[in-house]
Backbone as a printed PyTorch tensor [residue, N CA C, xyz], in Angstrom:
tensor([[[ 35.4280, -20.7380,  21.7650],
         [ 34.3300, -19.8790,  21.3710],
         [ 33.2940, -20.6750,  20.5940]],

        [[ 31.8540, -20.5260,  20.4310],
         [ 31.0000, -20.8000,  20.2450],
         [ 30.9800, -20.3770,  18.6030]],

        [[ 30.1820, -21.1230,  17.4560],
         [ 30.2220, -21.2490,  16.5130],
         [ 28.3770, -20.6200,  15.9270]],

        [[ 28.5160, -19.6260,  16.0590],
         [ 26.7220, -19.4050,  15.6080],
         [ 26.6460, -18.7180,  13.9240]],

        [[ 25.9170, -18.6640,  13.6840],
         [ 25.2290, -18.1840,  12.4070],
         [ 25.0740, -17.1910,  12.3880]],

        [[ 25.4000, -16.3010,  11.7100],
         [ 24.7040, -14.8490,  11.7870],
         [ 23.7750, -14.5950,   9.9720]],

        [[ 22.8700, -14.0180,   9.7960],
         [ 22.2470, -13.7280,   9.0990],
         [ 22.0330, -12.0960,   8.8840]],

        [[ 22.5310, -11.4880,   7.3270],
         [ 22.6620, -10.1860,   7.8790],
         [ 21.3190,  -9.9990,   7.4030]],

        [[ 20.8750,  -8.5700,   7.6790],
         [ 19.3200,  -7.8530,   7.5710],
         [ 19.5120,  -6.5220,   6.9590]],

        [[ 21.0490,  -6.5630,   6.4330],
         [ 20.8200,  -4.7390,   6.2590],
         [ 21.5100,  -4.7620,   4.3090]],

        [[ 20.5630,  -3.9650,   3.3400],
         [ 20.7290,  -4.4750,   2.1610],
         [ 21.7680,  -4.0760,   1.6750]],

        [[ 23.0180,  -3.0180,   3.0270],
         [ 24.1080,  -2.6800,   2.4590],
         [ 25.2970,  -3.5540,   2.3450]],

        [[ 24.9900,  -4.9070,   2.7270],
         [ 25.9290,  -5.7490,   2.9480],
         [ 26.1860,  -6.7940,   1.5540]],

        [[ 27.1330,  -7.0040,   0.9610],
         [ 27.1920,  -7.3390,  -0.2230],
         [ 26.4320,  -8.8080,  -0.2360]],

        [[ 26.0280,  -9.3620,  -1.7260],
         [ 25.7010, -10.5900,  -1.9020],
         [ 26.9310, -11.5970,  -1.5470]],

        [[ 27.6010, -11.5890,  -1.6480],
         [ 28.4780, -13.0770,  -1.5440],
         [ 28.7740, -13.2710,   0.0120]],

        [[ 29.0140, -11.6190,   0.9610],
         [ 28.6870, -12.0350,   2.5030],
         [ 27.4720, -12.0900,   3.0510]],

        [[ 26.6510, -12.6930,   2.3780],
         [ 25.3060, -12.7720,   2.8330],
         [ 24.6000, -13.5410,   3.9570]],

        [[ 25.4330, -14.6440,   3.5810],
         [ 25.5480, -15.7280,   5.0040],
         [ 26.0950, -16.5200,   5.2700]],

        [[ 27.0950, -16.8230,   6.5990],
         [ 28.0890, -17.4490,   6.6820],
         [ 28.4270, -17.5740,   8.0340]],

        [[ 29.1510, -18.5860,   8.3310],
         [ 29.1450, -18.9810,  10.2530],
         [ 30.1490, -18.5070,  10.3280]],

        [[ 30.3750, -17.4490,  11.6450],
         [ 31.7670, -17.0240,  11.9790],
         [ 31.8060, -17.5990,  13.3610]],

        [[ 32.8470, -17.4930,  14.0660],
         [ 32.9310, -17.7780,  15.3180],
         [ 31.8150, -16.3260,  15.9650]],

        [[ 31.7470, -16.6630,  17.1160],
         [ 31.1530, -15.6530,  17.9290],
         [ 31.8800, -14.4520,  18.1390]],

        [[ 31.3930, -13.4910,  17.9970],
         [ 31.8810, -12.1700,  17.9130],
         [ 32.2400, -11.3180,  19.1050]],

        [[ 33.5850, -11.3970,  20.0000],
         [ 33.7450, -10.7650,  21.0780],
         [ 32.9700,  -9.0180,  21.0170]],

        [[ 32.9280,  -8.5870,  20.1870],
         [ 33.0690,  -7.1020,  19.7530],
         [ 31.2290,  -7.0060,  20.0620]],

        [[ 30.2470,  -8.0950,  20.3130],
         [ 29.1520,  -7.5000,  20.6250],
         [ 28.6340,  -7.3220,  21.6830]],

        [[ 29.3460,  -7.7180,  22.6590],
         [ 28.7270,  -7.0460,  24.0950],
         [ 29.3800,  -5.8570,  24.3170]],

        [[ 30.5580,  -5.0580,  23.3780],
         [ 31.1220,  -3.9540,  23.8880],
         [ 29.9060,  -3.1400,  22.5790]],

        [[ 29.2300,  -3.5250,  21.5760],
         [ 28.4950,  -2.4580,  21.2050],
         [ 27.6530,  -2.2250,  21.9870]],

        [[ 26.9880,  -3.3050,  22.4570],
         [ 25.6390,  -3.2690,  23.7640],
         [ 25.8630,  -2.3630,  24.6340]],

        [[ 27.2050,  -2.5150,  25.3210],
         [ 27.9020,  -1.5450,  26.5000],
         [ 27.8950,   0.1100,  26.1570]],

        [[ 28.3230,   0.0880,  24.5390],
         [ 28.5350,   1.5140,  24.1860],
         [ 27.1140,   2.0600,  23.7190]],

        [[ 26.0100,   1.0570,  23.4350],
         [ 24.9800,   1.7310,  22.9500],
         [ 24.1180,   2.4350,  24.5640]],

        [[ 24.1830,   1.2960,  25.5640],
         [ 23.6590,   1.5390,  26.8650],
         [ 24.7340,   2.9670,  27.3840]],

        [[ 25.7180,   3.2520,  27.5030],
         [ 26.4950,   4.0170,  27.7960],
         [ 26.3080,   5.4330,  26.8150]],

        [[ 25.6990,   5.1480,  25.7970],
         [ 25.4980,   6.4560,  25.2400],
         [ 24.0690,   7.0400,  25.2020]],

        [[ 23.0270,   6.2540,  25.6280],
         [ 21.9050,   6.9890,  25.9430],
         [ 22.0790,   7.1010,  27.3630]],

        [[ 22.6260,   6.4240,  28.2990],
         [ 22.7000,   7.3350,  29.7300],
         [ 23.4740,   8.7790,  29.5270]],

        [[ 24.7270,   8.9850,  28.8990],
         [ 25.1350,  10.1840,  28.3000],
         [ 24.4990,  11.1260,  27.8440]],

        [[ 23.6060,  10.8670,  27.3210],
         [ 22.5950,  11.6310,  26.5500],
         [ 21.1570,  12.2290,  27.7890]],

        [[ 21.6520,  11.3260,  28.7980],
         [ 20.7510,  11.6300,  29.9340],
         [ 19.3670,  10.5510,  29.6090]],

        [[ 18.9640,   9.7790,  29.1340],
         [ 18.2480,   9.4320,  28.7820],
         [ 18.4110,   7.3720,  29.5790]],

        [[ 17.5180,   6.7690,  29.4690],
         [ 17.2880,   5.6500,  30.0410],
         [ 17.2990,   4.6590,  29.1260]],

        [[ 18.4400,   3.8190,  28.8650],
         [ 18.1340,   2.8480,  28.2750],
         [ 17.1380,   1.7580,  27.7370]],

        [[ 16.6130,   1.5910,  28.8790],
         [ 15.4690,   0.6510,  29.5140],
         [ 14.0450,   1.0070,  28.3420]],

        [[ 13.0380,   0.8970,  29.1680],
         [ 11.7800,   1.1170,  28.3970],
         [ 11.8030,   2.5200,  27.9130]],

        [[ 12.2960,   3.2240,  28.9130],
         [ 11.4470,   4.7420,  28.6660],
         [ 12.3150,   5.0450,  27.5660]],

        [[ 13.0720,   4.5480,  27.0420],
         [ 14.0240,   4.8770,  25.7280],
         [ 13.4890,   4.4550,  24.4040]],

        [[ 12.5430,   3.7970,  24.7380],
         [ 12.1080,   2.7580,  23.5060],
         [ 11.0520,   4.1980,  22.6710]],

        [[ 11.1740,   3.6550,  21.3940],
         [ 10.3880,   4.8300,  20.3990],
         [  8.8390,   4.1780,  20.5990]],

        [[  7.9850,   4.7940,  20.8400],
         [  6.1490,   4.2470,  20.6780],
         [  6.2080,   4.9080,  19.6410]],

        [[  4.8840,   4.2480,  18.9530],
         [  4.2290,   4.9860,  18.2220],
         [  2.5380,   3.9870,  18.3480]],

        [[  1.7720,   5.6790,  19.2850],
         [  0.1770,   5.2440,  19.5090],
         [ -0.5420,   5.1480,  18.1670]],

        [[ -1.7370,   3.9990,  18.4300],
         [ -2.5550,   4.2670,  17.4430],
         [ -4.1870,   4.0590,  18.2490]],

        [[ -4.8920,   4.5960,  17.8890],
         [ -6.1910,   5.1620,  19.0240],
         [ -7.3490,   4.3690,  17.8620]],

        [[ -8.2130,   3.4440,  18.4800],
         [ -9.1330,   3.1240,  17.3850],
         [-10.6130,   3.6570,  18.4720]],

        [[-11.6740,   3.6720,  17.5720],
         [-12.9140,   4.2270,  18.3220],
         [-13.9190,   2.7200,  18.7650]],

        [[-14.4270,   2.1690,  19.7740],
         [-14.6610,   1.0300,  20.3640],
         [-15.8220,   0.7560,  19.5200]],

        [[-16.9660,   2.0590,  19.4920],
         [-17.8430,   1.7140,  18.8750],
         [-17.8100,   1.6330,  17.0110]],

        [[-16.7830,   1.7200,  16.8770],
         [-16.6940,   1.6920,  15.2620],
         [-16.3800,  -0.2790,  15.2240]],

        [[-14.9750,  -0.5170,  16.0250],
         [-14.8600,  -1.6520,  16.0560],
         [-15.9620,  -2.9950,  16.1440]],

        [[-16.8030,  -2.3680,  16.8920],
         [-18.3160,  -2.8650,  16.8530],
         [-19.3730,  -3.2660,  15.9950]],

        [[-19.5410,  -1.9900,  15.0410],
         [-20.3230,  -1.8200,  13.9750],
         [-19.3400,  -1.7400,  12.5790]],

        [[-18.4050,  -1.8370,  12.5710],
         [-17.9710,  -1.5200,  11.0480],
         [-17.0440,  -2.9300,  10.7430]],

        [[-16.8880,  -3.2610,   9.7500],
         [-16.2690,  -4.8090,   8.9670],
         [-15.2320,  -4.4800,   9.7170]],

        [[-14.3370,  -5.6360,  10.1200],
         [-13.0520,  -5.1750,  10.5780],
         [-11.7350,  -4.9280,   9.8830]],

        [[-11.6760,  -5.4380,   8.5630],
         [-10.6330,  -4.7500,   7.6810],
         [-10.6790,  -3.0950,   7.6760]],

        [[-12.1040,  -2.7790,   7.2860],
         [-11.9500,  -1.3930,   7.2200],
         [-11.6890,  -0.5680,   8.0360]],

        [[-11.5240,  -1.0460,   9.7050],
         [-11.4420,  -0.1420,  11.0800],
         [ -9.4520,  -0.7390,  10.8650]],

        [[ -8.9730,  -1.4210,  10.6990],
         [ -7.5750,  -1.8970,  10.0190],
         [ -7.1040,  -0.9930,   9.2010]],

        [[ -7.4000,  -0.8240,   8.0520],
         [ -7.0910,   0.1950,   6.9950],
         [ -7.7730,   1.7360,   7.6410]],

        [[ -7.7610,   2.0470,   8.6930],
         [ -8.3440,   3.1180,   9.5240],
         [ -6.6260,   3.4790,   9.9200]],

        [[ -6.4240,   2.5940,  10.9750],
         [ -5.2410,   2.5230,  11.4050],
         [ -3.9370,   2.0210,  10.7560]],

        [[ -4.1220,   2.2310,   9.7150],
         [ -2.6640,   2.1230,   8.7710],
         [ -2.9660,   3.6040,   8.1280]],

        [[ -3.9200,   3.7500,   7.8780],
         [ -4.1480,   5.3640,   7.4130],
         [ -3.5440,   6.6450,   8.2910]],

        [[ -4.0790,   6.4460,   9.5770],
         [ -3.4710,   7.2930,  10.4950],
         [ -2.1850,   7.2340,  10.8920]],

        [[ -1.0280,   5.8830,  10.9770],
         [  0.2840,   5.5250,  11.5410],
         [  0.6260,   6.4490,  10.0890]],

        [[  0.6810,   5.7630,   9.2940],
         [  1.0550,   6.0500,   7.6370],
         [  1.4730,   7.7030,   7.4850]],

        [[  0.0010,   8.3290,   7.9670],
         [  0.1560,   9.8010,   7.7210],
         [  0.5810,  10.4960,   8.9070]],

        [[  0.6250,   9.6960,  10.1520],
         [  1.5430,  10.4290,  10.9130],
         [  2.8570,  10.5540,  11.1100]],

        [[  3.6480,   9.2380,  10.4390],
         [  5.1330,   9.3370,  10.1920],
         [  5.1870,  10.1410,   8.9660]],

        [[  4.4510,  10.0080,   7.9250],
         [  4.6470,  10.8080,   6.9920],
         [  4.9300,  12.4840,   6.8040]],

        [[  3.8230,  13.0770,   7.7780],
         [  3.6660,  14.3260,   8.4250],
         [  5.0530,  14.5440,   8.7910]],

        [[  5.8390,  13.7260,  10.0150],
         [  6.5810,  14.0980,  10.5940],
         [  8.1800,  13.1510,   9.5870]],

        [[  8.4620,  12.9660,   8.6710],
         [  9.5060,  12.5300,   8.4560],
         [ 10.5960,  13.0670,   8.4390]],

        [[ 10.8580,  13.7180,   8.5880],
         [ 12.0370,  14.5750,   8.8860],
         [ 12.2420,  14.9520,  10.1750]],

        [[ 11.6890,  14.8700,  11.5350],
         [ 11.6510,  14.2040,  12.9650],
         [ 12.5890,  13.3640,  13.1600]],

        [[ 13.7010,  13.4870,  14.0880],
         [ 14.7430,  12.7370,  14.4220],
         [ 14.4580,  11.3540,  14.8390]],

        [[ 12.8700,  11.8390,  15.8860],
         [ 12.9390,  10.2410,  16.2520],
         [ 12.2240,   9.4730,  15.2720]],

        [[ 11.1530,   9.6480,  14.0210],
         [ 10.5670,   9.4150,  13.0930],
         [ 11.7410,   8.9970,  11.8470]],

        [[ 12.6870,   9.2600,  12.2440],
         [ 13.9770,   8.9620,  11.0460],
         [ 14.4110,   7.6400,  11.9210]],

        [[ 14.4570,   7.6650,  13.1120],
         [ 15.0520,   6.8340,  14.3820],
         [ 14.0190,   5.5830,  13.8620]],

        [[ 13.1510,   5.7020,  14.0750],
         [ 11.7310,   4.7220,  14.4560],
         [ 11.7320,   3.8560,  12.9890]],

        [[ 12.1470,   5.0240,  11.6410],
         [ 11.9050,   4.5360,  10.3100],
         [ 13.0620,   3.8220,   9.8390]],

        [[ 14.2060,   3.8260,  10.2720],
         [ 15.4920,   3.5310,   9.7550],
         [ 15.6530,   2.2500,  10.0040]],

        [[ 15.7680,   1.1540,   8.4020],
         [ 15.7680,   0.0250,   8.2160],
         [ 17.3650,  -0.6500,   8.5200]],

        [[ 18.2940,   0.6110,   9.5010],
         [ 20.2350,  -0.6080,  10.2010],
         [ 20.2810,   0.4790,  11.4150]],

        [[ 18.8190,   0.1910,  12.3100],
         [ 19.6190,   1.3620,  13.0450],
         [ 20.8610,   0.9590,  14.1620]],

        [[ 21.4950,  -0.5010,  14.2820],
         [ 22.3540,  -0.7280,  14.6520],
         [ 23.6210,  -0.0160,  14.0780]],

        [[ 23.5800,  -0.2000,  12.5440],
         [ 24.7620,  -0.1070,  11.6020],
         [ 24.8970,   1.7170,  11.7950]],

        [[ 23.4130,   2.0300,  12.0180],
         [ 23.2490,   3.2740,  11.9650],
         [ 24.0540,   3.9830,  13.0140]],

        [[ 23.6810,   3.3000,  14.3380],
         [ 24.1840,   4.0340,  15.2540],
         [ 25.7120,   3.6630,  15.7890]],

        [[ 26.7270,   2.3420,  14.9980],
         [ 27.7300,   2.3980,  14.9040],
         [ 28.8320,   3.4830,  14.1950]],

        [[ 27.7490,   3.9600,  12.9380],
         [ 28.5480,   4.9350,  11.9940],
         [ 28.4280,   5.9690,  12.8950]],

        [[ 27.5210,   6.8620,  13.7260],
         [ 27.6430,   7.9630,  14.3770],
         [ 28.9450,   7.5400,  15.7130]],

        [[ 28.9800,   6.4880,  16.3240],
         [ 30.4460,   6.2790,  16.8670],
         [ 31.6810,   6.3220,  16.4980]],

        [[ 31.7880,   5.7100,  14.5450],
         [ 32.5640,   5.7080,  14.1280],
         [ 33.6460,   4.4970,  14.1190]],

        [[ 32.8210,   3.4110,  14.4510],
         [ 33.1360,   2.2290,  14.5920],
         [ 33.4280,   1.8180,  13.0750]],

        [[ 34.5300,   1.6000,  12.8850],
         [ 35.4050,   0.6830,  11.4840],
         [ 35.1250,  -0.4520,  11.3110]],

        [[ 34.0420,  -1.0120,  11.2630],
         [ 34.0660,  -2.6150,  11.0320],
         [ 33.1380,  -3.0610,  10.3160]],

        [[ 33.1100,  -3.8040,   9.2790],
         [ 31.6100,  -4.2140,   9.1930],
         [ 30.7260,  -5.5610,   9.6950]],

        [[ 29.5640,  -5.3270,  10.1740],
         [ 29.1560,  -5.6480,  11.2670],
         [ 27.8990,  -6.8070,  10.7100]],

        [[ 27.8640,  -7.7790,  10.5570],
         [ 26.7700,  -8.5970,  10.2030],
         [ 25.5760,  -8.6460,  11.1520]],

        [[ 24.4060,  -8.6460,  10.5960],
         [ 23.0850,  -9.0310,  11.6660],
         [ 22.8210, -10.2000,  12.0300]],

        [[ 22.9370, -10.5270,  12.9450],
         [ 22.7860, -11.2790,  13.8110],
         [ 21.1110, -11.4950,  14.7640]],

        [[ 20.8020, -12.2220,  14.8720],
         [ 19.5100, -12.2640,  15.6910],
         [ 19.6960, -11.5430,  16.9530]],

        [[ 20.8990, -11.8410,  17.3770],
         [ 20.8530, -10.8580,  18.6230],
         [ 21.1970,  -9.3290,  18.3300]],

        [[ 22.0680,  -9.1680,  17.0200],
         [ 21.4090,  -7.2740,  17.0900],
         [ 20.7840,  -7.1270,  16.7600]],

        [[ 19.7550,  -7.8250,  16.0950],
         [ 18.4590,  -7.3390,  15.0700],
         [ 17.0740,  -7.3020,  16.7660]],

        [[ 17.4400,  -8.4920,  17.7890],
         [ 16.8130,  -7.8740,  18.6520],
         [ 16.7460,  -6.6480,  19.6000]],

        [[ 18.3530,  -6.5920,  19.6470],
         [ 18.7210,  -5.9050,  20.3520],
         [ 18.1440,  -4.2080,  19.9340]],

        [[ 18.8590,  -3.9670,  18.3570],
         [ 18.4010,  -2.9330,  17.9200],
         [ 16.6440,  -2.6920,  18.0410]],

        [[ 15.7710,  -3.3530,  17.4990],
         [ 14.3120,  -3.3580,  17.8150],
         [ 13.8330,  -2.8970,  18.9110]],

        [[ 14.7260,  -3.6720,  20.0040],
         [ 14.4470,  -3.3910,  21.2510],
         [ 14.3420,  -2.1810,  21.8780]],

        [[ 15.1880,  -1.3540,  21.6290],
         [ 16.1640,   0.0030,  21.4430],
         [ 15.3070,   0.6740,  20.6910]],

        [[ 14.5680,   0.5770,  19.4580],
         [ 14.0320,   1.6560,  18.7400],
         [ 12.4360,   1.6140,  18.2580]],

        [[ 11.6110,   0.6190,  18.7290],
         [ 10.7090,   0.4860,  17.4940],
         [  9.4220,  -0.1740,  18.5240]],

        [[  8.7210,   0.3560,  18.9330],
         [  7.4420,  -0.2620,  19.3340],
         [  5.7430,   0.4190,  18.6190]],

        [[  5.0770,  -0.0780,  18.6750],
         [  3.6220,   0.0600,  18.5720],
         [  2.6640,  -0.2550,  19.0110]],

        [[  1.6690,   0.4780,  19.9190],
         [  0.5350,  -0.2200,  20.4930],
         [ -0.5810,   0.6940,  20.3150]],

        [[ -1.5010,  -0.3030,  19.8030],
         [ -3.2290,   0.0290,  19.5020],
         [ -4.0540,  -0.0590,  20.5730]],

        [[ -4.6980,   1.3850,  20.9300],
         [ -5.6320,   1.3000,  21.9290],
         [ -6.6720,   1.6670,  21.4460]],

        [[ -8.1200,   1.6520,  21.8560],
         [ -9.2700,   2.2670,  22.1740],
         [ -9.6480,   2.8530,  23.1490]],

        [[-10.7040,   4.1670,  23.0900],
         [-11.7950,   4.7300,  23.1800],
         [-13.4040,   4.6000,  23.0770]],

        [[-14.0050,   5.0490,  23.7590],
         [-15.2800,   4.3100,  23.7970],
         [-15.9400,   5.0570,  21.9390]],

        [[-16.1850,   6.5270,  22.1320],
         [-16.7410,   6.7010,  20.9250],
         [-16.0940,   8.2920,  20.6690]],

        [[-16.8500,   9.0470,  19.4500],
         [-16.1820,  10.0800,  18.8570],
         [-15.9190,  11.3110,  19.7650]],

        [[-16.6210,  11.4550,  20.5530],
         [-16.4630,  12.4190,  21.9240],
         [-15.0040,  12.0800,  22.5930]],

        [[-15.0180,  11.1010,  23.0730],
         [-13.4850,  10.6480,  23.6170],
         [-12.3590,  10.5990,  22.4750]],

        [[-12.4550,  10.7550,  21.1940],
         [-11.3020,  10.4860,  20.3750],
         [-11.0370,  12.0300,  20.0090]],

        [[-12.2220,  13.1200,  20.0730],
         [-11.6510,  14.2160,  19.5280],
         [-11.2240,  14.7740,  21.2110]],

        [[-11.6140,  14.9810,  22.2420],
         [-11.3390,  15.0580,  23.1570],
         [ -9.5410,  14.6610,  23.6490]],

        [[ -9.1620,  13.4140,  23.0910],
         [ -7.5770,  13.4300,  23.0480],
         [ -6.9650,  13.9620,  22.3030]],

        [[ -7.5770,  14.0950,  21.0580],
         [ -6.5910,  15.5040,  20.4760],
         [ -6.5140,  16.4480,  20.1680]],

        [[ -7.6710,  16.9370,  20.9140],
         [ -7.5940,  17.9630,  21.4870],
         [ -6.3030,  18.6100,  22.8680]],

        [[ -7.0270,  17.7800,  23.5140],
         [ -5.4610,  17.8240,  24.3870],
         [ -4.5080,  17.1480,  23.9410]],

        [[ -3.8920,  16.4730,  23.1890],
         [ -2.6690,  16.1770,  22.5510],
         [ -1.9330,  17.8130,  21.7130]],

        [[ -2.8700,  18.0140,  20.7430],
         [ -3.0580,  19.4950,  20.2910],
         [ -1.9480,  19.9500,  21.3300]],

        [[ -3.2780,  20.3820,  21.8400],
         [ -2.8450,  21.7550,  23.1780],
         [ -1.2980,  21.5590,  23.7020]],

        [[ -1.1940,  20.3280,  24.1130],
         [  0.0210,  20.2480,  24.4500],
         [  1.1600,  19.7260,  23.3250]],

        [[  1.2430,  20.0420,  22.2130],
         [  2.1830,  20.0480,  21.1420],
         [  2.6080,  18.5200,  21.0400]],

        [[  1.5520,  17.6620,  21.0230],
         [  2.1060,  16.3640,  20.5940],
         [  1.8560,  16.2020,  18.9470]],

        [[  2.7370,  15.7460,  18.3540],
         [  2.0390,  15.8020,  17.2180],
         [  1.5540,  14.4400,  16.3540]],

        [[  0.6310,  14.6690,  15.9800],
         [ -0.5820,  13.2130,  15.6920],
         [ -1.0870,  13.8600,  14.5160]],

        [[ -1.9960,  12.7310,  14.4100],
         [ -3.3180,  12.4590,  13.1500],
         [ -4.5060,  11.7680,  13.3850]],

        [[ -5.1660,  12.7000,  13.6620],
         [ -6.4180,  12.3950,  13.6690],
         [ -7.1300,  12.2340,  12.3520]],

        [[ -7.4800,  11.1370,  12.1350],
         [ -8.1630,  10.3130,  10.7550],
         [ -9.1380,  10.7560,  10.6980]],

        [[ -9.8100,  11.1760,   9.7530],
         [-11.4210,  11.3930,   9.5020],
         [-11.6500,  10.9200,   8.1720]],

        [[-12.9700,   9.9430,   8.1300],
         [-12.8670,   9.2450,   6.9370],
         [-14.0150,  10.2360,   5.9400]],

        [[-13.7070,  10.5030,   5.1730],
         [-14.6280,  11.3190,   3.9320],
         [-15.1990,   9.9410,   3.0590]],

        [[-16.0500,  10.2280,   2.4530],
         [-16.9510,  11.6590,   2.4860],
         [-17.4530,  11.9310,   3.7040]],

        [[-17.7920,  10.7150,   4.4590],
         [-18.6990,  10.8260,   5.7360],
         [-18.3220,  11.6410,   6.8550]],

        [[-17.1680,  12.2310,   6.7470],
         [-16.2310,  13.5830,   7.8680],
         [-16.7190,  12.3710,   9.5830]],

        [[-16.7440,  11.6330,   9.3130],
         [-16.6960,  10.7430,  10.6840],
         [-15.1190,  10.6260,  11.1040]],

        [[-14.5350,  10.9460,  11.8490],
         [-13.2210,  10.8060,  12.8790],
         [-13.0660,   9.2750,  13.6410]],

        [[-12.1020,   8.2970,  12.9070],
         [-12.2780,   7.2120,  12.7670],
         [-11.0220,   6.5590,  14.0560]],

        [[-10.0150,   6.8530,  13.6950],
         [ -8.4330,   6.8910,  14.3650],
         [ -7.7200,   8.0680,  14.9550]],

        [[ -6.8700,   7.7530,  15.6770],
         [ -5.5090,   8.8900,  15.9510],
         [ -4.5130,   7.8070,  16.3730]],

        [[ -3.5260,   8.3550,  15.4920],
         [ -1.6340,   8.0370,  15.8280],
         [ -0.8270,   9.0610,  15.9150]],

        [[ -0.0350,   8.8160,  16.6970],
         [  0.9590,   9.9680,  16.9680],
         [  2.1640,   9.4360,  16.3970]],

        [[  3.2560,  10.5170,  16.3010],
         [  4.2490,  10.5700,  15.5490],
         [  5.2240,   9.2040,  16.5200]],

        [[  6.0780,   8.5440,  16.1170],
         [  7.0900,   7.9170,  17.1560],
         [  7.7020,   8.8450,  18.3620]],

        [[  7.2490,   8.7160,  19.7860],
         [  8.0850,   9.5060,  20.5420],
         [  8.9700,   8.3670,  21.3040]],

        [[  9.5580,   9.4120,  22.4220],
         [ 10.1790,   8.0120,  23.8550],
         [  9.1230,   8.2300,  24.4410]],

        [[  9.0280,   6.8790,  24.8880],
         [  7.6700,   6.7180,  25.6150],
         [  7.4800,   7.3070,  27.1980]],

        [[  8.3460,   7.3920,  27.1390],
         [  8.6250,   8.5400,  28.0780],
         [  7.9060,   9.9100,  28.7340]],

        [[  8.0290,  10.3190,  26.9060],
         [  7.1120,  11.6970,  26.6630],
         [  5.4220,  12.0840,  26.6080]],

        [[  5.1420,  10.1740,  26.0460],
         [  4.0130,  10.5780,  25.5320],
         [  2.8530,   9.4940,  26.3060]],

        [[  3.7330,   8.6980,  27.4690],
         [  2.6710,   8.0080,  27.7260],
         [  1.7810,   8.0040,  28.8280]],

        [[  1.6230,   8.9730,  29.5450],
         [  1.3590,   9.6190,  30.7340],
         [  0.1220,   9.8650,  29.8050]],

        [[ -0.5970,  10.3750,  28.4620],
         [ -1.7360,  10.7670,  27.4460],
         [ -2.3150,   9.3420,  27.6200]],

        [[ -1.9240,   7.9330,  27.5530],
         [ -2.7150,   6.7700,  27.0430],
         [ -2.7750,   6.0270,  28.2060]],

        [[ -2.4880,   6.1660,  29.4050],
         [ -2.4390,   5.0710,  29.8940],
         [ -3.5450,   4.5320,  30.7640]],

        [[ -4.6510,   5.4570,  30.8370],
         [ -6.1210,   5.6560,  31.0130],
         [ -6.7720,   4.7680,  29.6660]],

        [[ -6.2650,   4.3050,  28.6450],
         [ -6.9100,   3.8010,  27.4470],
         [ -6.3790,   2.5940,  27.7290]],

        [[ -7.3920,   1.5110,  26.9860],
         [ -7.4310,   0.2710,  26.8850],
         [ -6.8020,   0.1000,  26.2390]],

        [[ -6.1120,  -1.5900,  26.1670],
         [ -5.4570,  -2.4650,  24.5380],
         [ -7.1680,  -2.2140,  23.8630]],

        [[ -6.5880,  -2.4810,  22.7820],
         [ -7.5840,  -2.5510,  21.4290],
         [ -7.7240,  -4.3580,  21.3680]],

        [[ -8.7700,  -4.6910,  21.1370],
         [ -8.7800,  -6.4450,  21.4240],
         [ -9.6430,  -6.5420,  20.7030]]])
């Protein structure tokens, strides 16, 4: 067996096992197996469409005309207050949760304790946590999506910066991308 490093990532793991070379761990391709095996169970797709998004919508012509920190702090405003809105959201607990490996071993009930490793820290990521920034041309097209986001019960944040009541951003809550990306895929990367 192969001799690798593991480095843990999760702050429940004591100081003195903090870091240390074990042999290679037979026991992690059967979590891989059981994590893939329990979202097909769940009916759900391992693959991409499993992965958590979370959109963030910037306006083209702001990016244009306004400093670019402040169209930045636009979109940390809107992600910010849309997980916030929704924290208590399963997949927003999913998306926010700093072991969701460790996490989703304890709902199996797996007895072991489990060091992070680069390959679960990808693995898990992989599995739970994406973000992508798009644009819109201008304020017509940004209230226009959530409007229909609205309508159809997605739930978001649409930013409006005061005093100036100008509508700057929209982020939506973490979904599976599954659910929510059929809304963006008419929108550009943000560049």
């Amino acid at each position: 067996m192969a001799t690798i490093t593991l480095v843990p990532r999760c702050p429940l793991i004591k100081p003195h096992l903090q870091t240390r070379a074990i042999t290679a761990c037979p026991i992690l391709p059967r979590i891989r197996s059981r994590m893939q095996s329990s979202a097909a169970a769940q009916g759900t797709d391992s693959s991409a469409t499993d992965t958590l998004m979370q959109y963030v919508v910037l306006r083209r012509d702001l990016i244009d005309s306004w400093p670019l920190g402040s169209l930045v702090t636009q979109g940390c405003h809107a992600s910010v207050a849309a997980i916030w809105t929704n924290k208590d959201d399963p997949d927003t607990l999913r998306y926010c949760s700093p072991c969701p490996v460790l996490g989703f071993l304890a709902q199996l009930n797996v007895k072991l304790l489990v060091f992070w490793s680069y390959e679960l820290m990808s693995l898990s990521w992989q599995i739970y946590q994406m973000q992508v920034t798009l644009e819109v041309k201008g304020e017509a097209q940004i209230l226009n999506l959530s409007d229909k986001l609205k309508t159809d019960g997605i739930a978001h944040k649409l930013w409006i910066e005061q005093p100036e009541n100008i509508p700057t951003c929209l982020a939506t809550k973490p979904y599976p991308k599954s659910l929510v990306s059929l809304y963006f895929k008419k929108l550009k990367l943000c560049k």
